[in-house]
N, C-alpha and C positions, 0 to 999 in steps of 0.2 A: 772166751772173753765175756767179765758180765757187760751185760748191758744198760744204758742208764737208769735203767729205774730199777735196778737191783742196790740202789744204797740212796740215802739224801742225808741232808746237816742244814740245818739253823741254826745259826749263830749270830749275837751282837756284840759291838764292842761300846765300851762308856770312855773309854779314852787310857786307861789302864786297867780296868777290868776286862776280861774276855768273857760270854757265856755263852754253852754250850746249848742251845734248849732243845733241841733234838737232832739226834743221831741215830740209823737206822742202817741196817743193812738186811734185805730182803735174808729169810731164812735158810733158802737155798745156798746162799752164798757165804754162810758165817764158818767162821772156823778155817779161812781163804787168807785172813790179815790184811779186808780191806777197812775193817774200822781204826786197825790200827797206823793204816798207810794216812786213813782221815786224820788221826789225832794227831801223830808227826807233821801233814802239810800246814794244817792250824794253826800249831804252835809255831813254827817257820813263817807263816803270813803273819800270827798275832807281833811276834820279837820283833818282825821288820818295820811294823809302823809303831812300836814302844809300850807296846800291852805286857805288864809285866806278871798276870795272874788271868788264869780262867777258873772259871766259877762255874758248876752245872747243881743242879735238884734230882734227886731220885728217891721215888718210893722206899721207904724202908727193905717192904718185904721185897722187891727187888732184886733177890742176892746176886744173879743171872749177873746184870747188871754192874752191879755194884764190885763184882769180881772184876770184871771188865777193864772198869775204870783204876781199882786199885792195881792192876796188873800196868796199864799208862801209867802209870805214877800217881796218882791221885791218891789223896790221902781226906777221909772222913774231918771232919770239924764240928763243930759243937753247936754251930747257929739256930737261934729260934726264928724259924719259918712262918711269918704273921700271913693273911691272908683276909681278904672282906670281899661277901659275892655280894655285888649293887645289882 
């Protein structure tokens, strides 16, 4: 059985956006299907209180990742990412 500090999740919601800002699962444990148990219970908490989109950021180079997510269903988009460090 993993144990709790084998995975974590941050996430906010804006009232119908969802965002993902990190997800982790310890590396022991990948390739298990508990990110993917994460993204199923999400999306099931996000629909229940009327969130009709999640939104996450990933590095480009990424692909690790980026597979990942396109495997959940997530599909790339085209947004310009702005940024200012104060």
């Amino acid at each position: 059985m993993e144990d709790f500090f084998s995975k974590t999740l941050s996430c906010t919601i804006d009232g119908r956006r969802g965002w993902i800002n990190h997800l982790a699962v310890d590396p022991e444990y990948q390739g298990m299907k508990i990110g993917q148990q994460i993204i199923k219970e999400l999306e099931m908490r996000f629909k229940k209180i009327g969130c009709e989109k999640i939104n996450l950021l990933i590095e480009r180079n990424n692909e690790k990742v980026q597979e990942f997510y396109e495997k959940q269903g997530f599909k790339k988009d085209e947004l310009l990412f702005m940024e200012k460090w104060i």
